[in-house]
NULUMSE-203629 format. One record per atom (N, C-alpha, C): z, y, x; residue in one letter; residue number from 1; atom name. Coordinates in nm, 3 decimals. Layout:
<<Z, Y, X>, "A", NUM, "CA">
...
//
This chain:
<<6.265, 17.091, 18.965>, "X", 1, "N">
<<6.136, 17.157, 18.968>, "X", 1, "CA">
<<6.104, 17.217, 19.105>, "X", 1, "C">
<<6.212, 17.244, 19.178>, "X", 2, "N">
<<6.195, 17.301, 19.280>, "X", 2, "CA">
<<6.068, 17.239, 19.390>, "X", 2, "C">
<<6.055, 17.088, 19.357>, "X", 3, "N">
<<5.971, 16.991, 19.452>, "X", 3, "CA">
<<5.858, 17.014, 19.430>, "X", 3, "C">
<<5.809, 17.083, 19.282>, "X", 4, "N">
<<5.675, 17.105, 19.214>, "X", 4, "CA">
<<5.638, 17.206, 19.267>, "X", 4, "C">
<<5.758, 17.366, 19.218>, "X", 5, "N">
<<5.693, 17.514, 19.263>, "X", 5, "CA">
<<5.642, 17.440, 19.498>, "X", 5, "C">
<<5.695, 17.350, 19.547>, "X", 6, "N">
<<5.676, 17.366, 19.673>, "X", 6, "CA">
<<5.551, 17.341, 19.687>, "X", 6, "C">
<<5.528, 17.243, 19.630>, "X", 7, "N">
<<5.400, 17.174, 19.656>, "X", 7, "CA">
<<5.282, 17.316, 19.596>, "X", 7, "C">
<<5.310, 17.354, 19.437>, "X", 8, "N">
<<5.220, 17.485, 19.448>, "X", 8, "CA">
<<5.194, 17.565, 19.596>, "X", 8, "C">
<<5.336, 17.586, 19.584>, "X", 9, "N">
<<5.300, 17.699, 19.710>, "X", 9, "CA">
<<5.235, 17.665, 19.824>, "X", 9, "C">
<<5.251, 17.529, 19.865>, "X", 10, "N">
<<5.183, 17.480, 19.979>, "X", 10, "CA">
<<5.059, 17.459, 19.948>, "X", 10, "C">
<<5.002, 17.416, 19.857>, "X", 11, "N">
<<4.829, 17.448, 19.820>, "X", 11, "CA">
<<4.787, 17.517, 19.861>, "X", 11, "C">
<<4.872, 17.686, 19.777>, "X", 12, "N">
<<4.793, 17.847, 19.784>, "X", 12, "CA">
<<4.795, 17.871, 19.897>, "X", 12, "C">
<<4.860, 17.796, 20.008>, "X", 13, "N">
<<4.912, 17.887, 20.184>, "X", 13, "CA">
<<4.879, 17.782, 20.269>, "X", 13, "C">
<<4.885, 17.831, 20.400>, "X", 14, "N">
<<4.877, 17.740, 20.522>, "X", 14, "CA">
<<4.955, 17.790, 20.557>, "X", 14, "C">
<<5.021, 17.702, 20.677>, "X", 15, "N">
<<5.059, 17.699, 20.802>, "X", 15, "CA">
<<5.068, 17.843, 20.894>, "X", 15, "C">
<<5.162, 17.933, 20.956>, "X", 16, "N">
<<5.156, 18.012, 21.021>, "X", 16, "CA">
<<5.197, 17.948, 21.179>, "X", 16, "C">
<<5.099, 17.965, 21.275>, "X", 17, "N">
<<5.151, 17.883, 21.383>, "X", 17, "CA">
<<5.283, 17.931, 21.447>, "X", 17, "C">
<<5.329, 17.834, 21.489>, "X", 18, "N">
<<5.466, 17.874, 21.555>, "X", 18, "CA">
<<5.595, 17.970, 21.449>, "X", 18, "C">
<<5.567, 17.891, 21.345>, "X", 19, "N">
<<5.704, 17.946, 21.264>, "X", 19, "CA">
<<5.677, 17.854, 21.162>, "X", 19, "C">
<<5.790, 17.887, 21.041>, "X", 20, "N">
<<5.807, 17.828, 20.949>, "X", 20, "CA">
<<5.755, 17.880, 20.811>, "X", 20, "C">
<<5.657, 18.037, 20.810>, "X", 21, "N">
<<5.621, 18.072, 20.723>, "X", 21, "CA">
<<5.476, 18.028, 20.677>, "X", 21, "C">
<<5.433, 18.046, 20.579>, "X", 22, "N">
<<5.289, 18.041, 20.538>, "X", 22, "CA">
<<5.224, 18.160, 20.514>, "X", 22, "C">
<<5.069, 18.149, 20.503>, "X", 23, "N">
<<5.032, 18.251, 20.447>, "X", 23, "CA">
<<4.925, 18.197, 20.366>, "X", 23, "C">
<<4.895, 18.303, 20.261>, "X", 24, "N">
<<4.800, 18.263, 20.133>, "X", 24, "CA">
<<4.676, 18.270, 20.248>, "X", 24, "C">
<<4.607, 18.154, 20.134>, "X", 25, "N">
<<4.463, 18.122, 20.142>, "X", 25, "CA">
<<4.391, 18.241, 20.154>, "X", 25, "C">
<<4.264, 18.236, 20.183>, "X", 26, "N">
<<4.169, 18.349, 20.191>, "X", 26, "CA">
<<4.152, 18.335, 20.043>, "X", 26, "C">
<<4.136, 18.414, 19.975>, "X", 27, "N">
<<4.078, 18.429, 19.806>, "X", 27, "CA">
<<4.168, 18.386, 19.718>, "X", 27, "C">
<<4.317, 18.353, 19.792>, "X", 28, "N">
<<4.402, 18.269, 19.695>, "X", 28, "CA">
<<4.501, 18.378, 19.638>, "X", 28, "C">
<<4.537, 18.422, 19.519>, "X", 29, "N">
<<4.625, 18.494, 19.461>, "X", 29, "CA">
<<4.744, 18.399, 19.409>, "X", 29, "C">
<<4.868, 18.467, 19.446>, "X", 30, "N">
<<4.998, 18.373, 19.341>, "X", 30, "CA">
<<5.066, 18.487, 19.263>, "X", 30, "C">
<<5.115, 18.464, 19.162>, "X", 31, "N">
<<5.197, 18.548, 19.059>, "X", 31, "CA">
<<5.302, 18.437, 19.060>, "X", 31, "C">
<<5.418, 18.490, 19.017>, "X", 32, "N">
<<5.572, 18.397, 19.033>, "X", 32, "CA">
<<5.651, 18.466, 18.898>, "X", 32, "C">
<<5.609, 18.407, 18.786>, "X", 33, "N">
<<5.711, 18.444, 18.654>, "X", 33, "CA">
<<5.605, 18.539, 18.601>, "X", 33, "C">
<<5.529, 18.541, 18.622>, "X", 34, "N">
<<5.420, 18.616, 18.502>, "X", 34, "CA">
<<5.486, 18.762, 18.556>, "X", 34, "C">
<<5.495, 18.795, 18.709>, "X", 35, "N">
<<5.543, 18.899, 18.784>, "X", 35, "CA">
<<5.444, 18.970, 18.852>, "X", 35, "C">
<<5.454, 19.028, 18.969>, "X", 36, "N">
<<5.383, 19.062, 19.073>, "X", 36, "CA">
<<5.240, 19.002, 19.102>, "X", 36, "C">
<<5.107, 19.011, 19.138>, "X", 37, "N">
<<5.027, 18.909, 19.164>, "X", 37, "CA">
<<5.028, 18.948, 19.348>, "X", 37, "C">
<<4.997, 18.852, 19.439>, "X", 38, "N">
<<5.003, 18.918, 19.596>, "X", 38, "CA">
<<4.867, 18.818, 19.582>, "X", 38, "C">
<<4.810, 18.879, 19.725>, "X", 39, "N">
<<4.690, 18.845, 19.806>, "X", 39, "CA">
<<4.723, 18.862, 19.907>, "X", 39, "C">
<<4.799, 18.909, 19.963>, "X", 40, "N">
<<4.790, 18.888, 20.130>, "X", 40, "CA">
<<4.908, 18.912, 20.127>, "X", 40, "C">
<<5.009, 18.814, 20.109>, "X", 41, "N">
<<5.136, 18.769, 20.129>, "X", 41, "CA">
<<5.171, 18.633, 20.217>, "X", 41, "C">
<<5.280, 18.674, 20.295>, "X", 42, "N">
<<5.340, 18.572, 20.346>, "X", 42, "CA">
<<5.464, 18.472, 20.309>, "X", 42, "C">
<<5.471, 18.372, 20.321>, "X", 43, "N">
<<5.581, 18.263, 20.239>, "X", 43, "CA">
<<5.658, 18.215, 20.317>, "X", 43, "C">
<<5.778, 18.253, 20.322>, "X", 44, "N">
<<5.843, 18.154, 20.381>, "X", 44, "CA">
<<5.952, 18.038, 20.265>, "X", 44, "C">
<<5.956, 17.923, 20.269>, "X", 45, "N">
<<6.013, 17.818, 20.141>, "X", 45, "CA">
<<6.154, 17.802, 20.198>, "X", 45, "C">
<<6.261, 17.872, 20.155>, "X", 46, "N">
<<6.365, 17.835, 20.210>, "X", 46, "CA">
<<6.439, 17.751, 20.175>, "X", 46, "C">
<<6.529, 17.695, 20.168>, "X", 47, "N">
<<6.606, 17.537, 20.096>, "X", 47, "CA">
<<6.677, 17.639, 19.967>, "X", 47, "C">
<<6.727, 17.747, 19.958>, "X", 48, "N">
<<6.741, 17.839, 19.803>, "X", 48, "CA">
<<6.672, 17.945, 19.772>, "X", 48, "C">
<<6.569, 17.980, 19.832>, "X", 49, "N">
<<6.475, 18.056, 19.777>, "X", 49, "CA">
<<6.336, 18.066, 19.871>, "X", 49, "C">
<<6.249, 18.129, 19.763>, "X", 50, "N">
<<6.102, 18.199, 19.840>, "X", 50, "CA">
<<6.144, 18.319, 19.885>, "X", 50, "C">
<<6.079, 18.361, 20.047>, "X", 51, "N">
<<6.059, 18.527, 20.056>, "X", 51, "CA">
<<5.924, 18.505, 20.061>, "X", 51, "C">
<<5.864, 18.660, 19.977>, "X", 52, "N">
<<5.729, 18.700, 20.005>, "X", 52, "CA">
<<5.714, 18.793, 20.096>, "X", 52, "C">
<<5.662, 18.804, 20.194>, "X", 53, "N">
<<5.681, 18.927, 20.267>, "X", 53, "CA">
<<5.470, 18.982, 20.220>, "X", 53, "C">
<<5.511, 19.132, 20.291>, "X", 54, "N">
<<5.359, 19.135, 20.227>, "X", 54, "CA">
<<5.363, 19.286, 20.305>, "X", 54, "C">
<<5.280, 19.358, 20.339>, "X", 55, "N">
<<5.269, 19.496, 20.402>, "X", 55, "CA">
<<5.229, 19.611, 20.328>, "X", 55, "C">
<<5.227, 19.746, 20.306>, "X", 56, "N">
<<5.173, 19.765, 20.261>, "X", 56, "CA">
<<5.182, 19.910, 20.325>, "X", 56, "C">
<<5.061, 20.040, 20.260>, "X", 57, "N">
<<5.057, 20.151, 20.317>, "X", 57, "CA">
<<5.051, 20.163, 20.493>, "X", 57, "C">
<<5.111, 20.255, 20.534>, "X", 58, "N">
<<5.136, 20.275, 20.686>, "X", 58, "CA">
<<5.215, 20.188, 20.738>, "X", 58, "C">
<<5.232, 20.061, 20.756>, "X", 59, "N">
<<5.313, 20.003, 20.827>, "X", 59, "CA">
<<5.432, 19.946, 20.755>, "X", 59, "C">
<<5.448, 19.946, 20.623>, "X", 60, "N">
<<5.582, 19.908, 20.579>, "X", 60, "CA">
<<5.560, 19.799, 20.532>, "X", 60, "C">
<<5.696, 19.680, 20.594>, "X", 61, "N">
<<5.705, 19.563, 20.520>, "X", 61, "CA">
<<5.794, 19.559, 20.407>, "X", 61, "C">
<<5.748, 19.499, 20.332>, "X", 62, "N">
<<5.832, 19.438, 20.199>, "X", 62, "CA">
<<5.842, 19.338, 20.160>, "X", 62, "C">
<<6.001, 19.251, 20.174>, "X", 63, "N">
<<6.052, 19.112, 20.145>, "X", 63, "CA">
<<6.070, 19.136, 20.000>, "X", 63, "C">
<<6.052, 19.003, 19.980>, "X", 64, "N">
<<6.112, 19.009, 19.817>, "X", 64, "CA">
<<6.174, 18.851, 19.810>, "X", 64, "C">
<<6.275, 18.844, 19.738>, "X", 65, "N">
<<6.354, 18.685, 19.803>, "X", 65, "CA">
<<6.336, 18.682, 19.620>, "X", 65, "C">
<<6.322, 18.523, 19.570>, "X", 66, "N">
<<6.365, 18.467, 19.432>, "X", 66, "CA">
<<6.427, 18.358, 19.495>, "X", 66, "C">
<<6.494, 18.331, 19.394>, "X", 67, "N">
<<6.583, 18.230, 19.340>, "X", 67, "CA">
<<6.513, 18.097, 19.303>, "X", 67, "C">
<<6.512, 18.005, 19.420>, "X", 68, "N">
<<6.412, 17.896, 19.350>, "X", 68, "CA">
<<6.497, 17.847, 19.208>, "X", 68, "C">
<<6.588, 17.844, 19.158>, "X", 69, "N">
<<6.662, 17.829, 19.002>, "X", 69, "CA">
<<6.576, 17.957, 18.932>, "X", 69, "C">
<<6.529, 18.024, 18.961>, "X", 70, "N">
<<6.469, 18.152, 18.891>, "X", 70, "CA">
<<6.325, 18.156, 18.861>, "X", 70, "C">
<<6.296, 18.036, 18.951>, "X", 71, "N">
<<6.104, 17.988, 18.929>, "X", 71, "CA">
<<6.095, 17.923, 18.792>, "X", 71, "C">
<<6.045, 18.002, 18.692>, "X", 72, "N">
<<6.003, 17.939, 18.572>, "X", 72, "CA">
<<5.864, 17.924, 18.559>, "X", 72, "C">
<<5.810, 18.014, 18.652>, "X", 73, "N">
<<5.626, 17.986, 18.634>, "X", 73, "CA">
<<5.578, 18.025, 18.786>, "X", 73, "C">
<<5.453, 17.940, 18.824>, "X", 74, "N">
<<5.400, 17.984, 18.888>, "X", 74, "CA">
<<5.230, 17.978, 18.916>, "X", 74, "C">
<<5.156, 18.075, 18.888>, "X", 75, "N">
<<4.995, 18.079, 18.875>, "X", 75, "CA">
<<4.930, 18.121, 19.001>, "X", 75, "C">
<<4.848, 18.028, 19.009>, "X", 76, "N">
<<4.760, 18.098, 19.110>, "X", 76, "CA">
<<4.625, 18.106, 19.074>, "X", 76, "C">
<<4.533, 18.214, 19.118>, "X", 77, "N">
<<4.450, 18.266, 19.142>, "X", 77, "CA">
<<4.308, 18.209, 19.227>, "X", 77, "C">
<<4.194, 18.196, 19.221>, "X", 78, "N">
<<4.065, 18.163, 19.290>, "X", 78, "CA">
<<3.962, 18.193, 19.225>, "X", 78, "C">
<<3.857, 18.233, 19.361>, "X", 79, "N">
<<3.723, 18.235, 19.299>, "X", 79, "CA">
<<3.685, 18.071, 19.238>, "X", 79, "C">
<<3.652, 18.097, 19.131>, "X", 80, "N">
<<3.587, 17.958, 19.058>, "X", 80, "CA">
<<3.439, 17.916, 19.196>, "X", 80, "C">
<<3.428, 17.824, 19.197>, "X", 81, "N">
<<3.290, 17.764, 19.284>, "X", 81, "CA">
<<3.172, 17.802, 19.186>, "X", 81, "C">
<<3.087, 17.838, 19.262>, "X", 82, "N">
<<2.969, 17.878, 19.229>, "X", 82, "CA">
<<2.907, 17.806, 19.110>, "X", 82, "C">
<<2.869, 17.667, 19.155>, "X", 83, "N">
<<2.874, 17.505, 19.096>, "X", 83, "CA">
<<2.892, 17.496, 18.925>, "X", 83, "C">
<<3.049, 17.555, 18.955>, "X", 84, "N">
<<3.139, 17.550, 18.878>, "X", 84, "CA">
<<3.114, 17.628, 18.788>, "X", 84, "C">
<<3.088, 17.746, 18.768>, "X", 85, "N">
<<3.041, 17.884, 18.666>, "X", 85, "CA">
<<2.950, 17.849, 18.594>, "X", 85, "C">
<<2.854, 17.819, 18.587>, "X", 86, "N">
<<2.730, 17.788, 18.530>, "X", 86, "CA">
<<2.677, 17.668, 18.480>, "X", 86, "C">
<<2.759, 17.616, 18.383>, "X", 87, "N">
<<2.718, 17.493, 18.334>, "X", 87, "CA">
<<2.607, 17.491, 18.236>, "X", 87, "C">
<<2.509, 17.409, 18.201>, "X", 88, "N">
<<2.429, 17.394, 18.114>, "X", 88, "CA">
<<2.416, 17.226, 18.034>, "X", 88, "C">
//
């Protein structure tokens, strides 16, 4: 499963230049196990786990490492398209 949660994660994120991390989409939310939800988190995909890094308050960072064996779910988050809302 591990090949699946990657590809999720690479959807919700881009590219951080000059490293190996990602960061979420503009408007993109991920939750990991019906856990935490982040919005302005960073990803790095390591060959045995995700870190999320993410900031918060005055300056403090906070990693959080899973266990890609520990990924049982993963949801993400978007504004629906405009388009999209209002069917008739």
């Amino acid at each position: 499963m591990k090949a699946v949660w990657e590809k999720v994660f690479e959807y919700a994120s881009m590219p951080v230049h000059g490293s190996l991390s990602r960061k979420l989409r503009k408007g993109i939310r991920v939750q990991i196990n019906e856990g935490k939800i982040y919005s302005e988190a960073t990803l790095f995909l390591g060959e045995e786990y995700v870190r999320i890094s993410e900031e918060e308050g005055q300056g403090e960072a906070i990693n959080t490492y899973v266990d890609w064996n520990k990924v049982e779910s993963v949801r993400t988050y978007s504004e629906q398209e405009e388009a999209g809302r209002k069917r008739k």
